[in-house]
N, C-alpha and C positions, 0 to 999 in steps of 0.2 A: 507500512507499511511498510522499501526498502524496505536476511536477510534483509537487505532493505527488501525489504520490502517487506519486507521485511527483514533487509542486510544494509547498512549502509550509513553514509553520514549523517543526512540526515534523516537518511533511507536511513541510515547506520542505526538509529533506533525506529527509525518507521518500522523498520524493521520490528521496530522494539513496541509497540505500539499495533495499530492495527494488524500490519504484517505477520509480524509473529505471530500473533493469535491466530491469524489464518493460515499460516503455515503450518504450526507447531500441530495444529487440529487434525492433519493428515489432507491438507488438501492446503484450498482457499477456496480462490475466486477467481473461476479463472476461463479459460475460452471455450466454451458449453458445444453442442453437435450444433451444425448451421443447420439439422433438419426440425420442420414444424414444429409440435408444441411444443419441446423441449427446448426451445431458443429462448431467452429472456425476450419479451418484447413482442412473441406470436401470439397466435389467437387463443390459444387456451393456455390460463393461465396457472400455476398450481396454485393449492389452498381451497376452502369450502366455498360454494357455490352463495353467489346472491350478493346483494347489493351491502357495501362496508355498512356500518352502522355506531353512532357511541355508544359507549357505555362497556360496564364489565373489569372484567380483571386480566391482563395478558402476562402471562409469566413467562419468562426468561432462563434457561438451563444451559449455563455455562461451564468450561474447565478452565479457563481462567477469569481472578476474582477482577472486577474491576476498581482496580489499586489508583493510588494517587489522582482519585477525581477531584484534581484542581484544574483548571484551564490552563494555567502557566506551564503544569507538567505534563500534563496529557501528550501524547504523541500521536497526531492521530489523520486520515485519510480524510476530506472533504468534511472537516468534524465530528468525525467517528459517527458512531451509531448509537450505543446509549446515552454519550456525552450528547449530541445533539437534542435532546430531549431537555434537558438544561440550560445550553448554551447556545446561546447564538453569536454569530458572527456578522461580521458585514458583507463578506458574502459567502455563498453554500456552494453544496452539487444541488443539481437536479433531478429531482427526486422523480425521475420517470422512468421504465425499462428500458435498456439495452443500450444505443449508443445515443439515445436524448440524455440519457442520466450522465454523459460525463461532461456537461456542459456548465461552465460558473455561474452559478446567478444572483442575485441582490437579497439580501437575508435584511439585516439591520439597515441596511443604507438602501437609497433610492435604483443604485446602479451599481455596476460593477467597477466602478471608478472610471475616474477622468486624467489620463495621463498627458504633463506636457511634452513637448516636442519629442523630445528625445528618450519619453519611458523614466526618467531620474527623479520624477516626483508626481502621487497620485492624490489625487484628492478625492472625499465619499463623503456624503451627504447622509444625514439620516433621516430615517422617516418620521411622520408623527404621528404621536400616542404610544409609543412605546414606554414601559413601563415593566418593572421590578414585582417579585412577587409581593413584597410590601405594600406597592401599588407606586413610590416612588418613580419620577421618570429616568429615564436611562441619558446619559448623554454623552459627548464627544471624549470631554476629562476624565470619563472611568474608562472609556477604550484604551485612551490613551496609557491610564494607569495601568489596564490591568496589562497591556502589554508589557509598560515596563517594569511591573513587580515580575515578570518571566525572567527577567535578566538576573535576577539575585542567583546567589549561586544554593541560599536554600531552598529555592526553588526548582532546582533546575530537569531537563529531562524533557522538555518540550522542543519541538522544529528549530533549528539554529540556523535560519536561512535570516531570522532579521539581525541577528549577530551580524551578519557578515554583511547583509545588505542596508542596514541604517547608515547614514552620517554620524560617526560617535558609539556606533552600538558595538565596535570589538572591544572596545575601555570600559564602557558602562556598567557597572555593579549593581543597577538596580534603587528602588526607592527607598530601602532599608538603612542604605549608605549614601545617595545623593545628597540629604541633609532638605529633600524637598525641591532641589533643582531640577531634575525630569533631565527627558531625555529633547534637547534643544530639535533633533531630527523630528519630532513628531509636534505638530502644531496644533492646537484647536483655537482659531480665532474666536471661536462661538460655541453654545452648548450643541448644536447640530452639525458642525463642520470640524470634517480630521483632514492635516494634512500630512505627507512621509515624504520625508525628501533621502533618496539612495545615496550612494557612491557611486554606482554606476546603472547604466540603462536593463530594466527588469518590466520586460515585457508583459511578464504570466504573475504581475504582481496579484493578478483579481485570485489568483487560484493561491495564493501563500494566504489569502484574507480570509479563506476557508477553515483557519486552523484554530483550536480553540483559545491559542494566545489573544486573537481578538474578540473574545467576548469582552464584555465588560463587568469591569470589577468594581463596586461602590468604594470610596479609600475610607472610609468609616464604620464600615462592617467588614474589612479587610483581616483577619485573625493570623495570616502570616501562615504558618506547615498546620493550621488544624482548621482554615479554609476549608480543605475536603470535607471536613467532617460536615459543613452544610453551607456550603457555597449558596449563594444568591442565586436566584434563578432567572433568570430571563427569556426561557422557552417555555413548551406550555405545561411543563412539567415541573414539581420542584422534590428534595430531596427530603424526607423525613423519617426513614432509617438507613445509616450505614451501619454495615457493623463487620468488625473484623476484615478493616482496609479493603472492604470493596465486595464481601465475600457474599454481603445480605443485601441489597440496596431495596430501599423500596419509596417508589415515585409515584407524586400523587396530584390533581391536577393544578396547575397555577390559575386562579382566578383570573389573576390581571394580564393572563395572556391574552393576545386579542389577535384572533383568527384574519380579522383583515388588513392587518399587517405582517400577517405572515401566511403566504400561497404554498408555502412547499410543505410543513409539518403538517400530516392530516389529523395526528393526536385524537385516535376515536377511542380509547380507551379509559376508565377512568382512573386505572391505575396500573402498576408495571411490578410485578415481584420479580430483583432481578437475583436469582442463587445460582453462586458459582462453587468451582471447587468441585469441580463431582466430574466424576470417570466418564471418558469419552461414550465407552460403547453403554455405557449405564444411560447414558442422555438420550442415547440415538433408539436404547429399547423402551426409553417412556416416552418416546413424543412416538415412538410404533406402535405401543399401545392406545396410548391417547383417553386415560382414564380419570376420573375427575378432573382437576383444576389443567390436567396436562392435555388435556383438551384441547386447550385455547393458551396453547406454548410453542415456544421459537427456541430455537438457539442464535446467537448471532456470533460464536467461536468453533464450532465443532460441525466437523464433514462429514459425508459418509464415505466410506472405504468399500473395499473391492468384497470384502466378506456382505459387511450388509448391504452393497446394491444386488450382490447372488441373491441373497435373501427376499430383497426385495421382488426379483424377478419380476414372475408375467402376473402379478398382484397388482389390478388397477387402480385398487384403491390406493394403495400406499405411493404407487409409481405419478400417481395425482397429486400428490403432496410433496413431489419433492421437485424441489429449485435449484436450475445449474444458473451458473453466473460466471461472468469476466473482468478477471481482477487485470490488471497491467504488472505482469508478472514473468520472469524468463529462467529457466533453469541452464547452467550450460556447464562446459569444461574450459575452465583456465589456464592461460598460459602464462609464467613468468620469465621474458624472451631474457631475461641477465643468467638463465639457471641452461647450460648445456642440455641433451640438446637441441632445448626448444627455442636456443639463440638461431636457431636455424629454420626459416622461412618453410624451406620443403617440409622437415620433419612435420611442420605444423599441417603443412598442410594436408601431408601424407593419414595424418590423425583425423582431419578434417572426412577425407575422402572415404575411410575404414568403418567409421563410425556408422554402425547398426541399428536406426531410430526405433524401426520396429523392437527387437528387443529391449529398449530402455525404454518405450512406453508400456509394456509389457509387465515390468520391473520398477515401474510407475505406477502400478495398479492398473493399465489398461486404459485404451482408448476413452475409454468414458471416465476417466480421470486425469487425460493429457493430451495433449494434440501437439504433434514433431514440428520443427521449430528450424528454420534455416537463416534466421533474420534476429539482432541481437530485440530490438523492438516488436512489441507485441502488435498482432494480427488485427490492428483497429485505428481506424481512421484519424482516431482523437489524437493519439501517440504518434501520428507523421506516415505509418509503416507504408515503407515501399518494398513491395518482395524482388528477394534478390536468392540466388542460392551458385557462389561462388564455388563451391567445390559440390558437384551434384554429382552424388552416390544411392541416389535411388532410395528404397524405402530400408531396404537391408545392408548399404554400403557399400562399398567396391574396392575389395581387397586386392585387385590387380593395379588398378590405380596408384592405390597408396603405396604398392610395390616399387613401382615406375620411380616413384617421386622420392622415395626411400634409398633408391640406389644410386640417383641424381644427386643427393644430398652428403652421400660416401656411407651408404650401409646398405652393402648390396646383400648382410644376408641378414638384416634387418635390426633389431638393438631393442635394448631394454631401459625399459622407463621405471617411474616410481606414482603412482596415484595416493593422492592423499584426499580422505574423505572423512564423513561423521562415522559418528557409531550408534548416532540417533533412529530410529525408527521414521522416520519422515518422507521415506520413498521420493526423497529429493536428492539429497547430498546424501542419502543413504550407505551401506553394502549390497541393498539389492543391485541400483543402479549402478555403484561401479563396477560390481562383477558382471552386468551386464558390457560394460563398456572395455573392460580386459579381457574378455571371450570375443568381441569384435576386432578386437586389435591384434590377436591371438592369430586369427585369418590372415591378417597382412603382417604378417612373421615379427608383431610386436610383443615383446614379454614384459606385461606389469606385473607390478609388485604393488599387493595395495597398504597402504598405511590409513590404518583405521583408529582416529582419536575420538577421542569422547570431547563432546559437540563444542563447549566453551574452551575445552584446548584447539578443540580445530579450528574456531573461531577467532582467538588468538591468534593461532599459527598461519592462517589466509590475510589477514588483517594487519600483521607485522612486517613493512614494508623489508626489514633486514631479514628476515626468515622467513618469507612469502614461498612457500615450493612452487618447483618447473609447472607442475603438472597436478591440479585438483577441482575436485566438484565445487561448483558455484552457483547463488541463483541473487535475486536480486530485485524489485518491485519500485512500484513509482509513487510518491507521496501525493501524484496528482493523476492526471491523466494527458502526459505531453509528454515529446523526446526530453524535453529540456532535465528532470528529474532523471530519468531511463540514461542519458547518454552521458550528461559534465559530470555528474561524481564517478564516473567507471572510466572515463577516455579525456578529459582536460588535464594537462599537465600540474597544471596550476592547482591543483586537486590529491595532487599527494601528499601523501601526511606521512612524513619520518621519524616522529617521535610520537606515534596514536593511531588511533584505525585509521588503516590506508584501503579504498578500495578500487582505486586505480590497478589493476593487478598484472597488468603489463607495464605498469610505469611508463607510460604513453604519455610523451610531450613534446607532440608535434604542433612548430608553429600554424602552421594551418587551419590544424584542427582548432585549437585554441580560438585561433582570431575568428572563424566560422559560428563557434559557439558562442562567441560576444555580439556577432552581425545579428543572430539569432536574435537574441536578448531582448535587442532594443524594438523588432514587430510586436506589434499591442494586434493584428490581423493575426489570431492564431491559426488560423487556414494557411497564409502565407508561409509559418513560422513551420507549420505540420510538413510540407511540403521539403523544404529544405531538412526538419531534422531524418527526414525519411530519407534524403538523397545522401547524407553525411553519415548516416548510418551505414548503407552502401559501398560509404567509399570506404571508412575505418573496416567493413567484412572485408575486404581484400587483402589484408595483412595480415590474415587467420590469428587473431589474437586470442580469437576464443573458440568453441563450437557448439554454437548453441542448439541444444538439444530438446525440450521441450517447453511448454507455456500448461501449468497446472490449470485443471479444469476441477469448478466445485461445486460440489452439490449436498445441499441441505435440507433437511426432511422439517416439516410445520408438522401442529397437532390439525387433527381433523376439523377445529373447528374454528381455524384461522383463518382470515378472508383477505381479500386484494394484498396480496404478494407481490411487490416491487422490487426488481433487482437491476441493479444499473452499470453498462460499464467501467463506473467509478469505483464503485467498491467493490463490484461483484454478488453481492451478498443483501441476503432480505433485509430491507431498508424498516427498522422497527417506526421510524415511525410516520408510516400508511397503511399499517397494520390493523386488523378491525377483528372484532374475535364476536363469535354469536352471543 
């Protein structure tokens, strides 16, 4: 997810994993218009009319292939979305619109766990009747395993939050080299009882249990790197062609799935073609046509853009098919306060106040592709968000302002910076957007200079704590739907990394902060927990570390004869499977 988001640690490949895909697509998932139908979660809903139904074939039209389908390596949002179809966990999102959907709920196990006193150790329960597509039962010792065949490092690629958060897990090499010893932090007294015991208090453990390192893995039909090629299935789906690392997949139903033990997969389809690999705008004009089997097709990687929503226009029929959604997702501009002279409070601020939202959503593709942004955390309750807007410069900026504060600072006739950005097409980190942003700074007598690298040098170059520049585009998303994700990899001191991607980017390691986001940790009450990372967020915008500037908004077009479209603040994105096709 992390960008995490798909940027990030372990955003850093969330990034790499859901994220990115919804990035890279020209969009994501992201804060849709708060008016009527067009709100995930109001009354009319897109997709074809009439009550879901089984049966059928729903096909899938991707541009990217879904690669490394093993659970160990997956990187992925509430269990991703076609991985879920496979994999279960102990526990999911929930699979409802809008902000019900970003709520954790009990998948494999009874409940979202049971934490003792202090958060350091959770224990889950499984349900019964659960069973393997074999028809074998599932139990406590393959969760356990399959989590820790995640830890080999030829597996690797998957959330690295239980690295860091097991007892034993930053040493562990995994089951290939334990010699059969296991990982002692993980206990199963019994076939239906896991227990995790941390290093330190982890609040938002139920939401890490979402990820598909906890599915389970049989250690007997275990194949080690050619596992993807036909991983076990434990949802209601199982896998019976891949082909070409992800490029063809095709899912077909699991007999011994059993519907009442699982409330959230509706699985109405009897099978899934999923083909990736194919050009964005080639996807987005065969699900606008919608001609045989593309009929009763999805995308769950690709946006629509600012060309084909024109297109779309005042066509009800098409503008009926299409789903915006709300990913936990922030685009902004960074500061690295060790690079002159953004060691300087004013200057920041002065940038803060300059800054022209309207034109950089504009250079975003437009209102219906982003919504301005004055708060590092996204616009939703799940995420903590408290609005705040410390430097308010209106919709278009306030270039007198940032005059003011500019001459305060010792550059009464104003100074020149350096912007460093992609050269990706992404109308994120783009050139659109930063020429938007040095034509508002331009106003308040700032002259940029952009430096435009092509995307994995720029990626590098943000990422590289000893050659991080003053001044560049950023964005960043959440592996879950909490501050906790959103705020400790960008703002904990404890969190920079000197030898490896750093995305602390102000190199911020203020004791405060720090011990704030440990108090956090240990509430298992994520109400309580929202509260606080919203006030803390508050308090780190007053140091203008950054200026966050928009939250992508995403919208993706069904075939006409797709039904009950579900899109949730967790992912943002039509949840394939509630999916029901005529």
């Amino acid at each position: 997810m992390s960008s995490a988001g798909p940027d990030r640690h372990l955003i850093a490949r969330r990034v790499a994993a859901v994220t990115v895909s919804l990035v890279l697509a020209g969009g994501a998932v992201a804060c849709g218009p708060e008016d009527g139908a067009d709100k995930a979660g109001s009354g009319d809903k897109p997709g074809a009319a009439g009550a879901p139904r089984k049966g059928g074939t729903l096909t899938v039209l991707n541009s990217e292939p879904q690669s490394d389908f093993d659970p160990a390596r997956l990187y992925t949002s509430g269990g991703g979305n076609v991985p879920s179809l496979v994999f279960r966990t102990l526990t999911t999102r929930n699979r409802e619109d809008g902000a019900a959907g970003a709520k954790v709920v009990p998948d494999l196990a009874t409940d979202t766990g049971k934490a003792n006193a202090d958060a350091t150790e959770w224990t889950y329960t499984l349900k019964d009747g659960l069973k393997y597509e074999d028809g074998s039962p599932i139990t406590s010792a393959d969760i356990k395993y399959g989590i820790e065949r995640s830890f080999a490092a030829e597996l690797s690629g998957g959330a690295p939050y239980l690295r860091d958060w097991l007892v034993g897990g930053e040493t562990y090499e995994g089951p290939y080299k334990d010699g059969g010893k296991g990982l002692d932090s993980i206990v199963v007294p019994d076939p239906k009882t896991i227990v995790f015991k941390l290093r330190k208090p982890e609040g938002e453990f139920p939401f890490v249990a979402t990820q598909t390192q906890f599915a389970p893995v049989p250690k007997a039909k275990d194949t080690g790197v050619k596992y993807e090629e036909h991983p076990v299935s434990s949802g209601p789906y199982k896998v019976v062609k891949n082909d070409n690392d992800g490029e063809h997949l095709t899912l077909e139903r699991n007999e011994h799935w059993d519907e009442k033990t699982d409330e959230e997969r509706k699985a109405y389809p009897d099978k899934i073609d999923v083909r990736s690999g194919l050009d964005a705008a080639v996807i987005n004009q065969r699900l606008t046509t919608s001609s045989g089997p593309d009929a009763a097709a999805i995308t769950t990687d690709t946006n629509l853009g600012p060309a084909e929503l024109a297109q779309i226009g005042d066509n009800k029929e098409l503008a009926g098919r299409v789903g915006t959604g709300h990913f936990g997702y922030i685009n902004y501009l960074a500061f690295n306060p060790k690079v002159a002279p953004f060691d300087n409070p004013k200057v920041r601020q002065a940038i803060s106040y300059a800054i022209n939202r309207t034109s950089v959503i504009n250079a975003a593709g437009g209102s219906a592709l982003a919504e301005p942004a004055t708060t590092f955390l996204p616009e939703r309750e799940a995420f903590g968000f408290a609005p705040y807007d410390h430097f308010p410069a209106g919709k278009t900026g306030d270039p007198v302002k940032a005059k003011e504060l500019l001459k305060e600072a010792g550059f009464p006739d104003g100074l020149s910076v350096t912007l460093t950005h992609s050269t990706a097409q992404n109308r994120q980190t783009s050139p659109e957007v930063a020429t938007a942003v040095q034509q508002a700074l331009a106003a308040a007598g700032i002259t940029v200079k952009l430096e435009g690298l092509e995307n994995n040098a720029f990626n590098e170059k943000r990422w590289d704590v000893k050659n991080t520049p003053g001044f560049f585009l950023s964005r960043w998303g959440a592996d879950w739907p909490s501050g906790a994700p959103f705020l400790a990899p960008i703002f904990d001191g404890r969190q920079i990394v000197t030898n490896g991607s750093n995305y602390n980017h102000a190199q911020l390691d203020d004791p405060a902060v720090n011990a704030e986001i440990d108090e956090i940790a240990k509430l298992t009450d994520l109400a309580a927990a929202g509260k606080r990372w919203g006030a803390l967020d508050k308090k780190i915008g007053e140091q203008a570390l950054d200026v966050p500037l928009f939250h992508p908004v995403y919208k993706r077009l069904v075939g006409k004869d797709v039904k009950n479209v579900v899109i949730s603040d967790w992912t943002g994105v039509l949840d394939i499977s509630q999916v029901s096709v005529k």
